[in-house]
KEKOL-647192 format. One record per residue: x negated, y negated, z of N, C-alpha, C in turn; residue in three letters. Coordinates in steps of 0.05 Angstrom, whole numbers, plus 32768, in hexadecimal, padded with zeros to 4 digits. Layout:
XYZXYZXYZALA;...
***
This chain:
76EA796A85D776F7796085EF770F797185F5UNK;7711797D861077297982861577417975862CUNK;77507978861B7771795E862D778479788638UNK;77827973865177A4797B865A77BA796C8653UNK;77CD797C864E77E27961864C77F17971865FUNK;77F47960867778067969868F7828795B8687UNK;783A7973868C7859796986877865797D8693UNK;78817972867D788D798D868B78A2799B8674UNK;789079A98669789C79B9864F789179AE863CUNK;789279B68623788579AD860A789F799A85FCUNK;78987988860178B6797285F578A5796585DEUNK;78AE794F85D278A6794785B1788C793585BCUNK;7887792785D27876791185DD7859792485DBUNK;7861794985E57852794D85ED7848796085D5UNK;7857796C85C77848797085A7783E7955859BUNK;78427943859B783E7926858C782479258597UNK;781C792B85B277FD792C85BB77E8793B85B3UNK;77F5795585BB77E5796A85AC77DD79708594UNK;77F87962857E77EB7965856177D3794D8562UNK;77DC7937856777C4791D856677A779248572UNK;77A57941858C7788793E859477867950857BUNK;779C796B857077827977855D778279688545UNK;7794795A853C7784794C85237764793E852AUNK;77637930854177447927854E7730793C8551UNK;773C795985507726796F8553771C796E856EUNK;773E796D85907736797185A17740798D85A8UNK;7747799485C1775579AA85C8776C799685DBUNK;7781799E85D17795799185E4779C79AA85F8UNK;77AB79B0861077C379C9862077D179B4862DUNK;77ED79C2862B77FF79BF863C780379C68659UNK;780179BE866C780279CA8680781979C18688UNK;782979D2869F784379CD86AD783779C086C9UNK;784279AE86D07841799986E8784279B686FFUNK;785579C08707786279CD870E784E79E98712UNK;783C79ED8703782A7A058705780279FC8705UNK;780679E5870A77E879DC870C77E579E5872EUNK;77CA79EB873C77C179E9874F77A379E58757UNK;779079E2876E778179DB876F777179EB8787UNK;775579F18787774579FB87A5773579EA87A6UNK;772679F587BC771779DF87C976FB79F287D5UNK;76E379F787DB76DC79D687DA76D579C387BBUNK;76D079D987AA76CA79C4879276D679D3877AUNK;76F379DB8778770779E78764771279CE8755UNK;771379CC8749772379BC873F773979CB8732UNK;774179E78732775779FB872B775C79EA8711UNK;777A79E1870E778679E786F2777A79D886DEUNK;776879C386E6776379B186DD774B79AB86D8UNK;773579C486E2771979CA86E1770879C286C8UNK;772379D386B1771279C78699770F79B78687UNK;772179A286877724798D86827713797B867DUNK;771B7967866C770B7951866B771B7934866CUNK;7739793E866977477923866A7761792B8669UNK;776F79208689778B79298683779A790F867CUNK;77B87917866F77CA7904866477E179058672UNK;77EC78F7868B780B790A8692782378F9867FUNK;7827790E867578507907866478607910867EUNK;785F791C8684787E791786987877792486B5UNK;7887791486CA7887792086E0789C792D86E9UNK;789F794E86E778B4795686F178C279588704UNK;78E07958871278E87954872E78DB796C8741UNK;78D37968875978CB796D877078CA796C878BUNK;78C5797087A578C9796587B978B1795587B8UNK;78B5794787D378A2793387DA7888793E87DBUNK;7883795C87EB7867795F87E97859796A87CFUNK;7871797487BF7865798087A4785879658793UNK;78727959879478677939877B7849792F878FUNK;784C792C87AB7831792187BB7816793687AFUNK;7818794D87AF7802795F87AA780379588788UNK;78097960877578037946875577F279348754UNK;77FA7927875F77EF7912876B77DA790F876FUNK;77D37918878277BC792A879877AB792B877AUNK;77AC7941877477A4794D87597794793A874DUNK;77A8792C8742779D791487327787790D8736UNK;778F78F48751777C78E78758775E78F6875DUNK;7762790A876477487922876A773D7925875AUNK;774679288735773A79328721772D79118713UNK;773578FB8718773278E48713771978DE871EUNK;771678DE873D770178DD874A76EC78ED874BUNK;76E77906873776D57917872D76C3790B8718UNK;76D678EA870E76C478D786F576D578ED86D5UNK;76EE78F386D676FE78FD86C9771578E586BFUNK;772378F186A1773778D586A0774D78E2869CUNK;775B78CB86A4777D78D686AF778F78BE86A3UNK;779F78C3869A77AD78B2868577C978AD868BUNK;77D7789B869477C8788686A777C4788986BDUNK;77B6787D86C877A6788686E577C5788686FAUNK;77B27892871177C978A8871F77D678838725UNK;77C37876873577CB7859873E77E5784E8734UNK;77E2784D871D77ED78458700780B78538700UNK;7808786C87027824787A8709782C7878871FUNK;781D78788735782E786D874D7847785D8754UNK;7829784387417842782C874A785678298733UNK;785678338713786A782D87027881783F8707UNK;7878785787147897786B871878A478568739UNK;789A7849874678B27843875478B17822874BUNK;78CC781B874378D2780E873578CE77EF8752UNK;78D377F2876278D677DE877978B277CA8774UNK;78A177E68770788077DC8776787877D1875FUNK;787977E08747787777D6872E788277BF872BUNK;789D77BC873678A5778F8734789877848746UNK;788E778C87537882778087707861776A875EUNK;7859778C875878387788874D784577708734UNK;785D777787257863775D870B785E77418717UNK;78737745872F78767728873F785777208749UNK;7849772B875B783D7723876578247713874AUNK;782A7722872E7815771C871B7819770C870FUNK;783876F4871B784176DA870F784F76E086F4UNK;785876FC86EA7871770586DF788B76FF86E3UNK;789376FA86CD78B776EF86D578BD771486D0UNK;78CD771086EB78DD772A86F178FE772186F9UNK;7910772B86F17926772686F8792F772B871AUNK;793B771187297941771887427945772E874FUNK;793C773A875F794A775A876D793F77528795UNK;7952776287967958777587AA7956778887BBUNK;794A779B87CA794777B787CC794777B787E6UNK;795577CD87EC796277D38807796877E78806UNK;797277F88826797E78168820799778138836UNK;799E77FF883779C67801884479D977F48832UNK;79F477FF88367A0777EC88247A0977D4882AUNK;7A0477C9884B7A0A77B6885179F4779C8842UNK;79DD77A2884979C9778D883D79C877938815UNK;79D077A2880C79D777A787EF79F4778F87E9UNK;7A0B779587FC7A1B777A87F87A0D776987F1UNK;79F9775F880A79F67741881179E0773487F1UNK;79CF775087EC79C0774787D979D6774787C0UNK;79E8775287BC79FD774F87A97A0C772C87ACUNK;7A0F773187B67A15770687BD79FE76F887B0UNK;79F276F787BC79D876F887BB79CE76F0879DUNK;79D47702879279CB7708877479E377078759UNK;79F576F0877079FD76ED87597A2176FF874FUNK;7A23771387667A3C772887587A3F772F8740UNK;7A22773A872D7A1E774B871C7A0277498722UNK;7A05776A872279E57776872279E1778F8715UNK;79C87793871979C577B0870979BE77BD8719UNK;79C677D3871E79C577EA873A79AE77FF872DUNK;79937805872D7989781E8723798178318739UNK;797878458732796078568741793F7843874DUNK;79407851875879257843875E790B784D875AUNK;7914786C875179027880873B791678838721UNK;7908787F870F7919788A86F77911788086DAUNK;791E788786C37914787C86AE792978828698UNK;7921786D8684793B78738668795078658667UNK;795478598680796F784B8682797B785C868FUNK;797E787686977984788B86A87994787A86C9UNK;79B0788586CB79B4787B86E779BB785A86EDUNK;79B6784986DC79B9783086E179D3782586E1UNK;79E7781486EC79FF781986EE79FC77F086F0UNK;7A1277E286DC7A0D77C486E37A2D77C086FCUNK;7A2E77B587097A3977B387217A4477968722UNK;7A5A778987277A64776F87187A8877718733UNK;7A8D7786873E7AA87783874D7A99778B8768UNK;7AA77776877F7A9D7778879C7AA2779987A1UNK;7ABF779B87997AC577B787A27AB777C6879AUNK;7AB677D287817AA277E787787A8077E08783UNK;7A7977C887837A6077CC87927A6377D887AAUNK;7A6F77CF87C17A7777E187DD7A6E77F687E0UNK;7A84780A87C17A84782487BD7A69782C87B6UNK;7A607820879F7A48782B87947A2C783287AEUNK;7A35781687BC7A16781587D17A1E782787DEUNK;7A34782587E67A3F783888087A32785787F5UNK;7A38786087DF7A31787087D67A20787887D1UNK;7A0B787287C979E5786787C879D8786F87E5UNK;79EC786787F379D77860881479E47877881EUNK;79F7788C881A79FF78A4882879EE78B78816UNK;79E478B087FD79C978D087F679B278C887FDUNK;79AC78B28808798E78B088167981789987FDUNK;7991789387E9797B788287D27976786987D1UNK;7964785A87D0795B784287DB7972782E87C2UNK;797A781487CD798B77FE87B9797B77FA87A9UNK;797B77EC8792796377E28784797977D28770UNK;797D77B78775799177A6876B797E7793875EUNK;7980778B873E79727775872F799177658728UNK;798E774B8724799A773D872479A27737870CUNK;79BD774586F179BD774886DB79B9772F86CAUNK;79A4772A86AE7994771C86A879AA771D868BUNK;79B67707868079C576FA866E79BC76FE8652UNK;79B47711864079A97718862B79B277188614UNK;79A5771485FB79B6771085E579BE773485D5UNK;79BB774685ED79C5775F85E479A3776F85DDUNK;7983776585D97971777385D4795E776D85E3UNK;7957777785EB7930777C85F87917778585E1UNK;7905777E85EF78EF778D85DA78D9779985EAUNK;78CE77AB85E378BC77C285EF78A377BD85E1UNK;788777B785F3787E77B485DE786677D385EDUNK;785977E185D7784477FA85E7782877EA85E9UNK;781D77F585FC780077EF860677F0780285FCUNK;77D877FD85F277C4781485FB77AD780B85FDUNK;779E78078616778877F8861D778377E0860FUNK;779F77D28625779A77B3862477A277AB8602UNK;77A777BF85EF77BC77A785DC77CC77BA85D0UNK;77DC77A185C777FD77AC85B877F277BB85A2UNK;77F477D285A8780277DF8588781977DD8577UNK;782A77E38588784277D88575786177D08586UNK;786D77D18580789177BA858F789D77BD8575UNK;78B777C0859078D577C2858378E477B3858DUNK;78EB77AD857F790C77A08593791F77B08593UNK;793477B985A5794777C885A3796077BC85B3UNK;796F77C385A8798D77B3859C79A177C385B0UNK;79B077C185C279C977CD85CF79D777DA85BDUNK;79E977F085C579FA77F285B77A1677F185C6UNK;7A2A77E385C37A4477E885D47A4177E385F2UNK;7A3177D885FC7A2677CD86137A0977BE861DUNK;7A0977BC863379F077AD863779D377BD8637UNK;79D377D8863479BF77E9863179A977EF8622UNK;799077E28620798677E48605797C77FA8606UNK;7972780B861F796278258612796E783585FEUNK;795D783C85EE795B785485D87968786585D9UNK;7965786B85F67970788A8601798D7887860AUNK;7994786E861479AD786A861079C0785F8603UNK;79B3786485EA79C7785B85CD79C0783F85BFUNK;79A5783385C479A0782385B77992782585ACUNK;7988780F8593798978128579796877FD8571UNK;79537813856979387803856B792F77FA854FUNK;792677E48551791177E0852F790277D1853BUNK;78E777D0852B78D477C1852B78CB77AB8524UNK;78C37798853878BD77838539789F77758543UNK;7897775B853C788077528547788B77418563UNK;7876774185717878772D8589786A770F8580UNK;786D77088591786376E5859A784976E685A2UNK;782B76E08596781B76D685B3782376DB85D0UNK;783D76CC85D7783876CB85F3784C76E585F7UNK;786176F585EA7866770C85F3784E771B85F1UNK;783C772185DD7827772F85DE781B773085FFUNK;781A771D86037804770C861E781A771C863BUNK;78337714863478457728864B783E7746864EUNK;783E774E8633783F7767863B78267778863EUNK;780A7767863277F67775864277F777758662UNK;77F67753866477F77749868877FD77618698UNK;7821776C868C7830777B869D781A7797869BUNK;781777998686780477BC868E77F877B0869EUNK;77D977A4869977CB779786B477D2779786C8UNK;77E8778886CD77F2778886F077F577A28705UNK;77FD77B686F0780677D186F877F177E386F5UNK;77D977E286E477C577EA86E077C8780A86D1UNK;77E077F886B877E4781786AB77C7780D868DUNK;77B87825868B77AF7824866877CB78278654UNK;77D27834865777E77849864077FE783A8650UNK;781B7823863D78367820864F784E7815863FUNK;785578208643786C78038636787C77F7863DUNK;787777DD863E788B77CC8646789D77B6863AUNK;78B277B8864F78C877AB864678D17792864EUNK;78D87779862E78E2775C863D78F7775F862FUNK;7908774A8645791B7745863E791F771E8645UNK;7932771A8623792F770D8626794676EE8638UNK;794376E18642795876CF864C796776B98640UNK;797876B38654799276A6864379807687863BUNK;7964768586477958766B864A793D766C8636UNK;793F76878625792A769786157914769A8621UNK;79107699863E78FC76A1864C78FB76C5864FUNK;78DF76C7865478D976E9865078DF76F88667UNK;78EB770B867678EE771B868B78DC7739868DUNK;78CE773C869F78C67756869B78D6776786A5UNK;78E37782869378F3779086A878EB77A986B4UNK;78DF77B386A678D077D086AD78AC77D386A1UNK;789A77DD86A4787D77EA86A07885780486A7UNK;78847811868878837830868E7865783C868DUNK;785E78498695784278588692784078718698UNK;785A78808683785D78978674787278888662UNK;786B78818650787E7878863B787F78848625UNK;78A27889861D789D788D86027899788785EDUNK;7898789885D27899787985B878A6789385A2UNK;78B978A685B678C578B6859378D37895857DUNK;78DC788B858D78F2786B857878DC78608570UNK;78CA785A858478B37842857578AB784D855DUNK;789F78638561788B787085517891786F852CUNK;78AD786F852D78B17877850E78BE78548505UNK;78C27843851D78CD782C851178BA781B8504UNK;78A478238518788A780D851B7874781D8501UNK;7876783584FC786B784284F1784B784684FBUNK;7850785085107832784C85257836786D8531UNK;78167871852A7815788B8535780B78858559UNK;781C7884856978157875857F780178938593UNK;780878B6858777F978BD859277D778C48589UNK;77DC78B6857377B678C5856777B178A98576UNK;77BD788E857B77AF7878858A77AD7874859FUNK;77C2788D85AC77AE789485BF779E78A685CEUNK;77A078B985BB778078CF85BC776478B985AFUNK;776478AC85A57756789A859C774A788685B0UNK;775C787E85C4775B786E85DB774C788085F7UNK;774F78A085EF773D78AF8601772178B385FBUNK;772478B885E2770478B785D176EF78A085D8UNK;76F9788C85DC76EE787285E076E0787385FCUNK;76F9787B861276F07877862E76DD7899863AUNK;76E278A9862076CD78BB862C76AF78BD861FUNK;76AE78B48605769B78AB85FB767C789785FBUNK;
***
C-alpha cells in the first residue's frame, strides 16, 4: 500500500507516520500541501499514485489555494480512494463555529457562544454571556490565540480590535473548571486512549500551552461523549475534548480531526500511529 502523508514539513506526527506504515511493510511520502497539483481530464497529478492519503497539517494560504486542497481531496476521495479524515470531516472541525454547531445540533453539551463580526453585537453577546468569556480564532488550534476576556473595557478594545482585521468574534461563555479537561483519541469509532491534562498557572489546559498530561480511563458515558462528538463531525481519526463543570456535567469543547498525540502517546503508552495505519488496512482491505 502506498500513503501520502500530506503536511507541511516533516515534523514528529509526520515521522511517527511514516515509521508506523514501514514497520506494516507500506510505502509512506511526504508531500508538501504547498507543492501538490492536479490535470484534468483524468490526472489525478500529485496524488495519482496513491492509495490512501493522511492530512497532518494544513498550511496557511489564501482562500483560493486552501479552496483548491480541498478541491483535491474531495476529487481523489471520489475516485473510491481514502482520505483520512475525509475532506467533510476537515471542513467542518477546522472552523470552529460549524463543528459546535454539528455538536449542538447532535444534542451535545457545548458551552454557550456567540459569533459575530462587529464590536458592537460582540458587547451585547458579552453581557450576554455573562462578562467573562473566551475570545478565540475561529480557525486555529493548540490553544493558540485564545484570550479569556472578564473587563467591559478591554473587551471594547479587544472586539473593536478583532472587527478592524476582518476576523469573525467567536465568544464561548467561560465554563468554571476544576483546572483539567480530558482528551480522549478516536480511531474508527473507539477510544484508544485519554488523558487528562492539568493547567498550569492558569486556566489553559493545552499541552502546548504549558499543561501538564497523564493518563487516565474514562466513564462509560465519557467514552459515549467522545465517540458521539467524532460522529457528529464525521471525523474517523479525532480528538476530543471535555471539560468538565462546576455541576460535573460534561462540555464538549473542541473535535480535532488532525490531532495530535506527541503527550498522549508516551503517557498512555499507545502507539496511536501503527493504530492508525492499522485502521487504513482495515478500510482498504
Amino acid at each position: 500500500m502506498r500513503i501520502a502523508i500530506l503536511s507541511f514539513g516533516a515534523g514528529w506526527h509526520v515521522r511517527d507516520l511514516a515509521r508506523a506504515a514501514r514497520d506494516a511493510g507500506h510505502q509512506a511520502e511526504t508531500l508538501d500541501f504547498r507543492r501538490i497539483w492536479a490535470g484534468l481530464p483524468d490526472d489525478e497529478g500529485s496524488l495519482r499514485a496513491f492509495d490512501a492519503v493522511i492530512v497532518r497539517t494544513m498550511p496557511p494560504g489564501s482562500l483560493e489555494q486552501v479552496v483548491f486542497r480541498m478541491d483535491l481531496l474531495h476529487r481523489f476521495q471520489a475516485a473510491g480512494k481514502l482520505v483520512l479524515n475525509a475532506p467533510l470531516a476537515l471542513e467542518t472541525c477546522i472552523d470552529k463555529y460549524l463543528a459546535c454547531a454539528r455538536l449542538a445540533a447532535a444534542g451535545l453539551l457545548v458551552p454557550p457562544t456567540r459569533v459575530c463580526q462587529d464590536a458592537e453585537t460582540a458587547m451585547e453577546a458579552f453581557e450576554r454571556l455573562g462578562r467573562d468569556v473566551v475570545v478565540k480564532p475561529l480557525f486555529g488550534s493548540e490553544g493558540r490565540g485564545m484570550l479569556r476576556v472578564e473587563d467591559v473595557d478591554i473587551a471594547w478594545r479587544t472586539f473593536r480590535t478583532l472587527e478592524r482585521t476582518g476576523a469573525v468574534l467567536y465568544l464561548q461563555q467561560f465554563i468554571h473548571h476544576p483546572g483539567w479537561d480530558l482528551r480522549g483519541f478516536v480511531v474508527g469509532g473507539k477510544v484508544i486512549a485519554s488523558m487528562r491534562r492539568h493547567a498550569r498557572n492558569g486556566w489553559r489546559t493545552n499541552v502546548a500551552q504549558g499543561g501538564r498530561a497523564e493518563a487516565c480511563s474514562l466513564t462509560a458515558e465519557e467514552v459515549a461523549l467522545v465517540v458521539r462528538s467524532a460522529e457528529a463531525v464525521g471525523a474517523a481519526v479525532a480528538g476530543v475534548d471535555l471539560l468538565p463543570g462546576p455541576e460535573g456535567e460534561r462540555y464538549v469543547l473542541e473535535v480535532n480531526a488532525v490531532p495530535g498525540w506527541r503527550a498522549l502517546a508516551p503517557v498512555t503508552q499507545t502507539d496511536v500511529a501503527a493504530t492508525v495505519i492499522r485502521y487504513i488496512e482495515t478500510l482498504l482491505n
